[in-house]
C-alpha positions in Angstrom: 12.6 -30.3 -12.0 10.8 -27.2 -12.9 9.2 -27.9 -16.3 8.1 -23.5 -16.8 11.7 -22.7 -18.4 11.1 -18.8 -16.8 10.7 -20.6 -13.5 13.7 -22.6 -14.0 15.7 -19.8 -15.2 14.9 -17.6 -12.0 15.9 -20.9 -10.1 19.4 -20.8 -11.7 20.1 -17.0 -11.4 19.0 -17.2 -7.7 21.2 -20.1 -7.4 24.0 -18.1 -8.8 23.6 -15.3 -6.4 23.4 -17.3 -3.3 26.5 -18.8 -4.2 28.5 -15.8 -5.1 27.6 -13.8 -1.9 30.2 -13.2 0.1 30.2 -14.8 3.8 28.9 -12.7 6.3 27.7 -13.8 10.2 24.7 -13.4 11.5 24.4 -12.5 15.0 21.4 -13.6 16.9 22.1 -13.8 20.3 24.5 -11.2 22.4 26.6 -13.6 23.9 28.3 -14.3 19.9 30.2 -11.3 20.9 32.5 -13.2 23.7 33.2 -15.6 21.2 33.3 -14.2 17.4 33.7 -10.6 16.2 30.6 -9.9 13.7 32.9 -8.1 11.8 35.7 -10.9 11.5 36.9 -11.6 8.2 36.6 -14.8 6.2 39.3 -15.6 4.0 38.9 -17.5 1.2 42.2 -20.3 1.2 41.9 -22.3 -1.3 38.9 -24.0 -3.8 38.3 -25.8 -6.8 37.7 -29.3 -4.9 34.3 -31.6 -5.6 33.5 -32.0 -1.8 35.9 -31.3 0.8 35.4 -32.7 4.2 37.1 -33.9 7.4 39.4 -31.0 8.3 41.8 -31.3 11.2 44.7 -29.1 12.1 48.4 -30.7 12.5 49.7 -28.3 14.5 53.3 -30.4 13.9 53.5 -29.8 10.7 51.7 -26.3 10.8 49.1 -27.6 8.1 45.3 -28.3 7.7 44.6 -31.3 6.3 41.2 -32.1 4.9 39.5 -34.7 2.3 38.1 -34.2 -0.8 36.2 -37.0 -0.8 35.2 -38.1 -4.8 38.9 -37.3 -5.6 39.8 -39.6 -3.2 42.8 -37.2 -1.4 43.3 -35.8 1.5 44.8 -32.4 1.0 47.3 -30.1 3.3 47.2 -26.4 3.0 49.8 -24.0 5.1 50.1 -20.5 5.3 53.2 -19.2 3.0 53.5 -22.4 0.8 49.2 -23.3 0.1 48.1 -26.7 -1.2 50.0 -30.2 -1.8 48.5 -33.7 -1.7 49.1 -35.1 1.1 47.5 -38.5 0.0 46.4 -40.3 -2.5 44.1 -42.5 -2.6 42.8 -42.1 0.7 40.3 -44.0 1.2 39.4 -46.7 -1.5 42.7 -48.7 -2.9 40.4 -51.1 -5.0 41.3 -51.4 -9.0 37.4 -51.1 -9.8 35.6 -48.3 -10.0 33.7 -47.4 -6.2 30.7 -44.8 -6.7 30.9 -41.6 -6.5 32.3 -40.8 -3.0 35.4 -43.7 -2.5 37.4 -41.1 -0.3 38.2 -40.8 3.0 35.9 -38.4 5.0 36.7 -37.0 8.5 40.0 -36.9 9.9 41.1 -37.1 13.3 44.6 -37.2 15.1 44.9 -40.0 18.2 47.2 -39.6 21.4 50.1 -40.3 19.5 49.6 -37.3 16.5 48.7 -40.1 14.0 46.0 -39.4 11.6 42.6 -41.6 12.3 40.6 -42.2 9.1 37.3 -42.5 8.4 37.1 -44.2 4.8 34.0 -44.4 2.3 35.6 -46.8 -0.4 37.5 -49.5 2.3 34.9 -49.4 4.8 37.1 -48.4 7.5 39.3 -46.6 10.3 42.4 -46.3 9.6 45.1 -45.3 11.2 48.4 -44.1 9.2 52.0 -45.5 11.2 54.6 -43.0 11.9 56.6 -45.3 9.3 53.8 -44.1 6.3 51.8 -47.2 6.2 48.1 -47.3 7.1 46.5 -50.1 9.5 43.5 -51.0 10.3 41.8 -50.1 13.3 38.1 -51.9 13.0 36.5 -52.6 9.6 33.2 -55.2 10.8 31.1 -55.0 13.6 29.9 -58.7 14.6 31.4 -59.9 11.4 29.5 -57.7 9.3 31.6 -55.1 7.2 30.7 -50.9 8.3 28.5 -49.2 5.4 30.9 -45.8 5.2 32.4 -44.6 8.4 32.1 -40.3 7.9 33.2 -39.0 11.1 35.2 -39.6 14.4 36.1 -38.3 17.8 39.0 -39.0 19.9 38.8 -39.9 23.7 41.4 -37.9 25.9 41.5 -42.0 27.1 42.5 -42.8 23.4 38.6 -44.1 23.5 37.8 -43.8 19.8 33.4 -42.9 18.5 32.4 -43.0 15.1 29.3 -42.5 12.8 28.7 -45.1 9.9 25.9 -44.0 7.2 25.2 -45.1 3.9 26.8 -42.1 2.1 29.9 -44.0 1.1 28.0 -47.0 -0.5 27.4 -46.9 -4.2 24.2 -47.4 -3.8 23.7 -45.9 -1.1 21.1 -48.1 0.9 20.4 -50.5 -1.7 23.8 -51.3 -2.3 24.7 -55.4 -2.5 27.6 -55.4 -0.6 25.9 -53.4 2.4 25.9 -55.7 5.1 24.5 -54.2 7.9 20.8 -53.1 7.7 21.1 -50.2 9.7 22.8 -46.7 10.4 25.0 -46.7 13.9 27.1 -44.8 16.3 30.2 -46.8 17.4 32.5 -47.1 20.2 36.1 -48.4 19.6 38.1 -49.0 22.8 41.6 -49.5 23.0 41.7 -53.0 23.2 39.9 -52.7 19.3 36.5 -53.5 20.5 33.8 -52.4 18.5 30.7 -52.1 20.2 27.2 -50.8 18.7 26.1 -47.2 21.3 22.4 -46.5 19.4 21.2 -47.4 16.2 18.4 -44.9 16.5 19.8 -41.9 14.7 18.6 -42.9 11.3 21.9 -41.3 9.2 24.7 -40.2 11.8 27.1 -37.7 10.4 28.9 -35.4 12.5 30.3 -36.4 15.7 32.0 -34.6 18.9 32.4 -34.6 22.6 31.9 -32.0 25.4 34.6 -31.1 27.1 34.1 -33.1 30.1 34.0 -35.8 27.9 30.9 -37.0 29.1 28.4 -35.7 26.2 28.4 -37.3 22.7 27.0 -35.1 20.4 25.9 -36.4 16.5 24.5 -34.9 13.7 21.4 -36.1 11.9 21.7 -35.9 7.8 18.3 -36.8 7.5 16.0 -34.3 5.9 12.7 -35.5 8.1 14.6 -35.4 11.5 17.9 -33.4 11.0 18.6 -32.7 14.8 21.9 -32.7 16.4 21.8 -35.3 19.1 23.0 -35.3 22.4 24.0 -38.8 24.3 25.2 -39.6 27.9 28.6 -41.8 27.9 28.1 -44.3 30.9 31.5 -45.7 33.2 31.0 -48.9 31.4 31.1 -47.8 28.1 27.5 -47.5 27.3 25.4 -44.5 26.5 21.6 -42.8 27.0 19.5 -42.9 24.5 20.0 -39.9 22.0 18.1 -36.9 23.1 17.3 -34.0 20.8 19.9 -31.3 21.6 19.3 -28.8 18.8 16.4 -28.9 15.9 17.9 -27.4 12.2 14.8 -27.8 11.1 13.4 -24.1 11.2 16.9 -22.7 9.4 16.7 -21.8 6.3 19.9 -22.1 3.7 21.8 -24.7 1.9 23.2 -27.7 3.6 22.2 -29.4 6.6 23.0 -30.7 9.8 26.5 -32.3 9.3 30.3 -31.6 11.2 30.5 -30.7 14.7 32.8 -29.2 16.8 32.7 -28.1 20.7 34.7 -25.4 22.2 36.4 -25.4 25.5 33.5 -23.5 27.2 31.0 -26.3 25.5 29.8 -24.3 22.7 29.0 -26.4 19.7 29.9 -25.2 16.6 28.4 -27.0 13.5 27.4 -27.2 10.1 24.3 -27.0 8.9 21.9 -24.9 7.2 23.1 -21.4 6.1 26.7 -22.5 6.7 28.3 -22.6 10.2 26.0 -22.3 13.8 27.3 -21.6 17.3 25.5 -23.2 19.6 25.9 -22.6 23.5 26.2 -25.6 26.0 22.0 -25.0 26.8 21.3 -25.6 22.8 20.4 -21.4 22.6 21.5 -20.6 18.2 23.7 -17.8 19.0 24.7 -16.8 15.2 25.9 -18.1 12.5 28.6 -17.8 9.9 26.4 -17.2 6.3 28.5 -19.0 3.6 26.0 -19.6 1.0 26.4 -23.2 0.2 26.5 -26.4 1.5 29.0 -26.8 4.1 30.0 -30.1 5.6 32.5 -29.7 8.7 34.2 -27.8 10.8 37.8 -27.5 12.6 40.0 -25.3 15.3 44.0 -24.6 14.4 45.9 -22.2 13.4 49.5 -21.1 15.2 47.4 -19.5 18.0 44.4 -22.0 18.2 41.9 -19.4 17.1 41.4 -19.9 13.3 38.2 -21.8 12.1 38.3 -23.6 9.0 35.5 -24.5 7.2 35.4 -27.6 4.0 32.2 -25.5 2.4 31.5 -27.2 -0.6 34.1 -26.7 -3.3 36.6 -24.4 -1.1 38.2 -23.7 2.5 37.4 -21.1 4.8 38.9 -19.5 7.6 38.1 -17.0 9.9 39.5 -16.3 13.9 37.3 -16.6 17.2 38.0 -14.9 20.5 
């Protein structure tokens, strides 16, 4: 709070600015060129949400889905017809009031094309039946109830890793129903069991795999140690320790380290501050893509694979790679 009301007003026009900017991307590093066009427009496809999140193209269907997670909705947008809801609630069916963020969060499709889940409100993955119901895939790890799942990645072996923060919780880490006293990374095999890769990471977000599937990579949302964590997945379904991959800490921008996304080549592309960051396989910042807010994750689609949209703040992005 600034209490010099000139201070404070210079605070709110800069504000204002920032966020009316238009996108731009920065390029820092040659290579960006074999992979994004500096020049490359970014369209603007739709806004007016509280916090979108989770985006995942259904290429089926031709649509981006995405969470908007206070509202409690996953939305679809396609090119020639724009928004509908695509569900509602999505992620907290209580009759009480749940907080401030009850929605679902990241999205993911499985093996079979059905939509994975992550949800703040229920404390669970879920995974919606090609008849329109939703089921359970794991709630509880040792008996003990998840805090928020926020994001997931799918195993080519239908091998399922998620992220469970606080961020769901009304209270965040004091809430009374938490039940498990720390933040972890989880592995759900195809049996359904749930077992505990690192509790180190003190507030996992964003999660992805290389594309040997070998490599975990998670996102740190914590302001002293916002790094982007990379993790060695073992035959027997352990992993290394987390090792620092990439340091946001010397970005400047809104947001923070958050969704993630890895190429075909192994670039990761991620959210954090600024906006969006390419990242090649040896953690070098090649650019990034300047939206001037908070911006939470990341997705590839589109009819020809090369669109990426972006869930920045209140609207969706898209722009095309190479």
């Amino acid at each position: 709070m600034f209490r010099n009301p000139i201070i404070a007003a210079f605070v709110l026009v800069f504000a204002a600015a920032a966020s009316a900017a238009e996108p731009s991307i920065e390029r820092l590093d040659p290579a960006l060129d074999a992979l994004l066009d500096k020049d490359a427009p970014i369209e603007l496809l739709a806004e007016g949400f509280v916090w979108s999140e989770g985006p995942v193209w259904n290429a089926p269907s031709g649509e981006l889905l995405f969470s908007d997670v206070p509202n409690n909705v996953i939305h679809a947008w396609k090119a020639g017809s724009g928004l509908r809801v695509f569900m509602k609630p999505s992620g907290y069916t209580g009759v009480a009031d749940y907080g401030g963020e009850p929605g679902s969060n990241g999205l993911a499709l499985d093996a079979r094309g059905r939509l994975l889940c992550c949800e703040h409100g229920d404390r669970r993955i879920s995974v919606l039946s090609e008849g329109g119901g939703k089921l359970t895939v794991a709630d509880r790890f040792e008996g003990k109830r998840f805090n928020s799942p926020n994001d997931i990645a799918v195993h080519s072996d239908g091998t399922l890793f998620f992220t469970d923060p606080i961020y769901g919780l009304p209270q965040k880490d004091k809430d009374p129903q938490r039940e498990l006293d720390f933040c972890g990374v989880f592995r759900i095999a195809n049996d359904g069991r749930v077992t505990l890769l690192t509790r180190e990471i003190e507030r996992p977000n964003g999660i992805a795999l290389s594309p040997d599937e070998k490599t975990l990579y998670v996102a740190n949302s914590h302001g002293p140690r916002p790094h982007i964590f990379a993790m060695d997945l073992k035959p027997d379904g352990t992993s290394s320790e987390p090792r620092t991959f990439f340091d946001t800490r010397s970005l400047k921008g809104p947001g923070g380290a958050d969704g993630l996304k890895v190429d075909s080549a192994g670039n990761l592309w991620a959210t954090g501050p600024g906006g969006l960051l390419v990242i090649s396989p040896a953690g070098k910042l090649l650019g990034r893509v300047l939206t001037h807010r908070a911006t939470a994750n990341v997705a590839f689609g589109g009819e020809d694979g090369k669109s990426v949209f972006l869930t920045a703040d209140d609207r969706i992005l898209r722009f095309k790679r190479k």
